[in-house]
Wavefront OBJ file of the C-alpha trace (Angstrom):
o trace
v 107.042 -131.139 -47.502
v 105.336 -134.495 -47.709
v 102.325 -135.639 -49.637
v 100.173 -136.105 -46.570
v 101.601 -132.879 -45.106
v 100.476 -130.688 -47.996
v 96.694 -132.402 -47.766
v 96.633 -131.864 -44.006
v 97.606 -127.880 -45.031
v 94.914 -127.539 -47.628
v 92.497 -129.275 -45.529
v 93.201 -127.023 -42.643
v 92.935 -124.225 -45.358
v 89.353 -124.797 -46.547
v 88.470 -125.315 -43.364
v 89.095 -122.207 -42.005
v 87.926 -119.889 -44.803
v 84.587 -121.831 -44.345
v 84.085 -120.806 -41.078
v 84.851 -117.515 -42.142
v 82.884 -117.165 -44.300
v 79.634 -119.217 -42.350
v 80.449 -116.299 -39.282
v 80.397 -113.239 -42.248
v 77.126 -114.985 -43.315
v 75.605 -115.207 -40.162
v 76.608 -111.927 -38.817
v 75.487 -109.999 -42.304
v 71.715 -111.688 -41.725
v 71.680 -110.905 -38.227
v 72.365 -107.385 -38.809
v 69.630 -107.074 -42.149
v 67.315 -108.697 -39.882
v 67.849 -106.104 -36.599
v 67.584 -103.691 -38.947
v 64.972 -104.546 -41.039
v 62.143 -106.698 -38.602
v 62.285 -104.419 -35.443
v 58.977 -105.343 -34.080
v 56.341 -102.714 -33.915
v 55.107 -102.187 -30.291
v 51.661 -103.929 -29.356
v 50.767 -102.509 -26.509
v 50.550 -99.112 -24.974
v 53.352 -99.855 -21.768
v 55.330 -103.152 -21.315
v 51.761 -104.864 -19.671
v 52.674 -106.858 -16.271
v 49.320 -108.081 -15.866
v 46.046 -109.129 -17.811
v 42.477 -108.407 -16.763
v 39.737 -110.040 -17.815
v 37.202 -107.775 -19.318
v 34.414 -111.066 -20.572
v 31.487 -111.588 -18.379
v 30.968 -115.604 -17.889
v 28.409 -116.501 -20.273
v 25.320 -118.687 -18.765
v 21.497 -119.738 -19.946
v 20.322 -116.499 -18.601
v 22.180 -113.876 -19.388
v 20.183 -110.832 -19.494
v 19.463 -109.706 -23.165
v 18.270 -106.554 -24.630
v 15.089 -108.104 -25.775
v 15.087 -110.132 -22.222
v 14.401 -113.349 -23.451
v 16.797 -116.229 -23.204
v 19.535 -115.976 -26.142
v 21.896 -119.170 -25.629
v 20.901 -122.199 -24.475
v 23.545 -125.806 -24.411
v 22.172 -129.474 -25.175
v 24.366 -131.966 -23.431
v 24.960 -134.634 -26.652
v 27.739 -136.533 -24.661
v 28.490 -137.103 -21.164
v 31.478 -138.478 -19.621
v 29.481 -140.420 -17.755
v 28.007 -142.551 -20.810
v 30.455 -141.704 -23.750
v 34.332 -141.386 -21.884
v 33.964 -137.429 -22.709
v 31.760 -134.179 -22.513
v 30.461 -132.466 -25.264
v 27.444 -129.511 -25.736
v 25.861 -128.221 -28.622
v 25.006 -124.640 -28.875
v 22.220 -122.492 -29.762
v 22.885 -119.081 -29.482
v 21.868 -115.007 -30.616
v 25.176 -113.315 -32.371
v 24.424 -110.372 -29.469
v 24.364 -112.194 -26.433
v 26.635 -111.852 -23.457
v 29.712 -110.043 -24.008
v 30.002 -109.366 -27.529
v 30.922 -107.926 -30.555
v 28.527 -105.705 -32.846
v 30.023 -105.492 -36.718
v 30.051 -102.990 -38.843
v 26.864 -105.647 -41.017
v 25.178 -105.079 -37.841
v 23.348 -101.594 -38.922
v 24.406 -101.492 -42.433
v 23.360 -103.045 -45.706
v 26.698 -104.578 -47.098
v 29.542 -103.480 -43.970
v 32.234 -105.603 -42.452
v 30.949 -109.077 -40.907
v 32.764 -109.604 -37.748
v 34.889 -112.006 -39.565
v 36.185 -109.188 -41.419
v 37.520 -107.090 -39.022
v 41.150 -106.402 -39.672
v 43.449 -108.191 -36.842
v 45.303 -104.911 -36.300
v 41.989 -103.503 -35.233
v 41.599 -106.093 -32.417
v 44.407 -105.053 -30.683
v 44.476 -101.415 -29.300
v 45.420 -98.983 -26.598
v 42.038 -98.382 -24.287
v 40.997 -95.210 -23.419
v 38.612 -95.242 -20.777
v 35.879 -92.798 -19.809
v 34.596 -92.709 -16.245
v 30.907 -91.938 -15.918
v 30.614 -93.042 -12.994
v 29.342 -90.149 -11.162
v 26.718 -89.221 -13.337
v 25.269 -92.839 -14.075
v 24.253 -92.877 -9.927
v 22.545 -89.884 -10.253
v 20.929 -91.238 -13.816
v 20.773 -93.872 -14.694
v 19.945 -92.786 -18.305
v 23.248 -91.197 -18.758
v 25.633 -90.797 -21.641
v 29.041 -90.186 -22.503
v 28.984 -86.784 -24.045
v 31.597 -85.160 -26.209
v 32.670 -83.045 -22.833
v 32.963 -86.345 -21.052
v 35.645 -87.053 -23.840
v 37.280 -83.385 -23.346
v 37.836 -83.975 -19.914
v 39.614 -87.124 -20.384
v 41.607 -85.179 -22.761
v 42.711 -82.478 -20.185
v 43.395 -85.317 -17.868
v 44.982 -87.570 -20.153
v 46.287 -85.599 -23.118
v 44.959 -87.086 -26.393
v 43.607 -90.098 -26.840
v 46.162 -92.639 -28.060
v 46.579 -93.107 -32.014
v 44.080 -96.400 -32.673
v 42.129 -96.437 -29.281
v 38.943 -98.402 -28.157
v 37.036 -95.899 -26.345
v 35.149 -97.244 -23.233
v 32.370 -95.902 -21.059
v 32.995 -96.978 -17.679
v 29.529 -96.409 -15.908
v 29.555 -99.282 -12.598
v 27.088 -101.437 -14.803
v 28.889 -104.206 -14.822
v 28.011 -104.312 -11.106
v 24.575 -105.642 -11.940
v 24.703 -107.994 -14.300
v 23.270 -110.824 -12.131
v 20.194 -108.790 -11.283
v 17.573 -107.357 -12.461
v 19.255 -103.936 -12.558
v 21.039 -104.339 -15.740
v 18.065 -103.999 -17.830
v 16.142 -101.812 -15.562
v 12.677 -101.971 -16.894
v 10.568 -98.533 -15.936
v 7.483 -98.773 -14.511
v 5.843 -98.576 -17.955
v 7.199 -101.947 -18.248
v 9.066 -101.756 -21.330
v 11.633 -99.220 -21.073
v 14.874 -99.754 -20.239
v 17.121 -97.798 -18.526
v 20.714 -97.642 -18.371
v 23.892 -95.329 -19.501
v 25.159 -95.190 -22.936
v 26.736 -93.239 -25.672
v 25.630 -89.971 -26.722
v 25.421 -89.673 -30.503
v 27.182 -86.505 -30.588
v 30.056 -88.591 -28.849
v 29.573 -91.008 -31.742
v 30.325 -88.471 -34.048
v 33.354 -86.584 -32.304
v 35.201 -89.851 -32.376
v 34.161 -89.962 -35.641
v 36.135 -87.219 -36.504
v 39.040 -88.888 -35.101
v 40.443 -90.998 -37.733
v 42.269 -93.459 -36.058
v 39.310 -94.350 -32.731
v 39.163 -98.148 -34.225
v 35.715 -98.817 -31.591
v 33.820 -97.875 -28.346
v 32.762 -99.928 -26.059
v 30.191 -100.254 -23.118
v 29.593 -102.207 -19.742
v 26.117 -102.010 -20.309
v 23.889 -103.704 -22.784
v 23.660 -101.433 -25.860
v 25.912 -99.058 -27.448
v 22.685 -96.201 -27.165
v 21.356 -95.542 -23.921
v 18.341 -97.658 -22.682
v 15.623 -95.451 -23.546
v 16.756 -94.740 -27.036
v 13.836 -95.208 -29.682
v 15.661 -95.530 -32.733
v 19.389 -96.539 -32.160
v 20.791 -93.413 -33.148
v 24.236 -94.363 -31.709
v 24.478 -97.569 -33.513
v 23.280 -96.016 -37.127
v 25.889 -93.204 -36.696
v 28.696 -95.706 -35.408
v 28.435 -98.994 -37.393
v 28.231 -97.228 -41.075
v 31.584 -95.524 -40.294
v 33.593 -98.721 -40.748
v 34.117 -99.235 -37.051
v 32.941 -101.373 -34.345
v 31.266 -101.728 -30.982
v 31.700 -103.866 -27.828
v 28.689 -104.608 -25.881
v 28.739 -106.002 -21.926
v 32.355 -105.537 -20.928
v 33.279 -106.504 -17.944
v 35.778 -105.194 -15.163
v 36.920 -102.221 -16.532
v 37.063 -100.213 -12.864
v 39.974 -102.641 -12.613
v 42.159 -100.533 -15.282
v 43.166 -96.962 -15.677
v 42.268 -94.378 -17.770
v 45.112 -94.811 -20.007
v 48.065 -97.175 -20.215
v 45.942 -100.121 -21.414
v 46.144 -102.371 -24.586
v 42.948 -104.227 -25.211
v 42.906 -107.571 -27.300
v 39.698 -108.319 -28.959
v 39.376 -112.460 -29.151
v 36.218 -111.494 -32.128
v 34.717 -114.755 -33.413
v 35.848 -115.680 -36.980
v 32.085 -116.129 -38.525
v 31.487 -115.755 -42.345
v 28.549 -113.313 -42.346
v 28.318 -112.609 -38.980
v 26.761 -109.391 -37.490
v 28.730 -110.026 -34.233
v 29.359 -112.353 -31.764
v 30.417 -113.406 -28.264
v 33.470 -112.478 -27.692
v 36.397 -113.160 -25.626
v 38.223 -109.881 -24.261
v 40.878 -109.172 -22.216
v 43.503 -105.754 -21.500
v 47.007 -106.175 -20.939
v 48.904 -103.453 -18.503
l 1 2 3 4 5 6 7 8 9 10 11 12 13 14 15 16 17 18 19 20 21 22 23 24 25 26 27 28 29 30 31 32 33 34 35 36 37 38 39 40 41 42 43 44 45 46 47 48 49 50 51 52 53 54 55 56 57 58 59 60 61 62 63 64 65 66 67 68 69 70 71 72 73 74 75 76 77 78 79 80 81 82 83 84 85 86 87 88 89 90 91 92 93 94 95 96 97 98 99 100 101 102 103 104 105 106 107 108 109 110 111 112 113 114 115 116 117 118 119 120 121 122 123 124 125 126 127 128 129 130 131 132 133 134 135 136 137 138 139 140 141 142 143 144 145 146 147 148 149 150 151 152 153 154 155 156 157 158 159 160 161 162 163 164 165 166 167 168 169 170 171 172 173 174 175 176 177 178 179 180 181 182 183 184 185 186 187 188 189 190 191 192 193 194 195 196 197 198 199 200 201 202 203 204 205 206 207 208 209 210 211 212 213 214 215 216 217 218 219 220 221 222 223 224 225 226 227 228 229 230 231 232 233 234 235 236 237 238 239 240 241 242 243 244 245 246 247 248 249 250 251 252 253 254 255 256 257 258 259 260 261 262 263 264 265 266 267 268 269 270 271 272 273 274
């Protein structure tokens, strides 16, 4: 055989145990990595649409307190400066937001805190519909919750449990605070502490939520539902939006909760996948 045959033939050689061994490589980490990173499901049902659970947030937004909570300077216009910009002055608990665990507690989670796994969550929501027409003082009781139960089975391993009461409805008027005639009371559908503490007892229930302006029901004196709630570790949603859109079950709610050293809460974008 001649010289430059035999290089040629070891050439060829090399070559193909190379690729031999480059395809064994390749195929032995594709399997380690099928077998080791299967992804663990986000979301409750493979979601084919998103809905928008944040109400728009303007100068007067009704408050709790009713006074105006966020207000925007204009500092540069496009006009004068090529580009927009606002600066903002605004309450931690105004439109749709976020209430921390530091809310009602000495030395609990800020919102910034909040574990990321805990912002994303199957929704499990409770229709109170009914009862908040007749009342509007109502409250999601702990047979509100059995009901859904019978209807839905159990409520899914890391929920977000929402009161759906038709709030939402009025948030442009004068309805969503509802002042009574005494002038300072206000009135409108909330959680019942003895709700609080059922889904207490369920480990796993990472945070309720209402469409209305407070956790408690308008008329509470003290904030019962929010000193039972908060020191357990676990969080509230304030002012949703849209959830008559979604069904009881089958949704996964992401939490968009505003990354704030020390902050009791915050507005908050949210939004539920199904």
């Amino acid at each position: 055989m001649c010289h430059h045959c035999v290089i040629e033939s070891v050439k060829a050689g090399m070559l193909s145990r190379r690729n031999f061994f480059k395809g064994s490589i390749a195929a032995a980490g594709a399997a380690a990595l099928a077998a080791t990173a299967a992804p663990r499901p986000l979301f409750a049902q493979a979601p084919g649409k998103a809905e928008d659970l944040t109400h728009e947030l303007w100068d007067n937004f009704p408050t709790y307190f009713g006074g105006q909570q966020f207000f925007a300077e204009q500092k540069f216009s496009f006009e004068k400066d090529t580009f927009n910009l606002y600066e903002w002055r605004i309450s931690e608990h105004t439109g749709t937001h976020i209430d921390a665990p530091l809310h009602f507690t000495a030395d609990g989670k800020s919102v910034a805190e909040l574990p990321i796994d805990d912002l994303i969550a199957p929704l499990a929501i409770i229709d109170i519909r009914a009862k908040a027409d007749k009342d509007p003082d109502a409250q999601v009781t702990p047979d509100d919750i059995q009901a859904w139960i019978t209807a839905n089975g159990d409520l899914p391993e890391g929920a977000v449990v929402a009161m759906l009461s038709g709030w939402g409805a009025h948030v442009a008027t004068e309805k969503f605070r509802n002042v009574g005639d005494d002038g300072k009371t206000l009135h409108f559908p909330g959680f019942h502490v003895e709700a609080a503490q059922f889904l207490i007892e369920q480990p796993s229930v990472k945070a309720i939520a209402v469409d209305t302006l407070s956790l408690d029901h308008g008329p509470s004196p003290d904030f019962i539902v929010h000193n039972t709630w908060l020191p357990s570790g676990r969080y509230g949603i304030e002012a949703v939006a849209n959830l008559d859109r979604l069904p009881a079950k089958g949704a996964t709610i992401v939490v968009g909760a505003p990354k704030v050293r020390g902050g009791t809460g915050g507005p908050a974008r949210i939004f539920a996948m199904v």
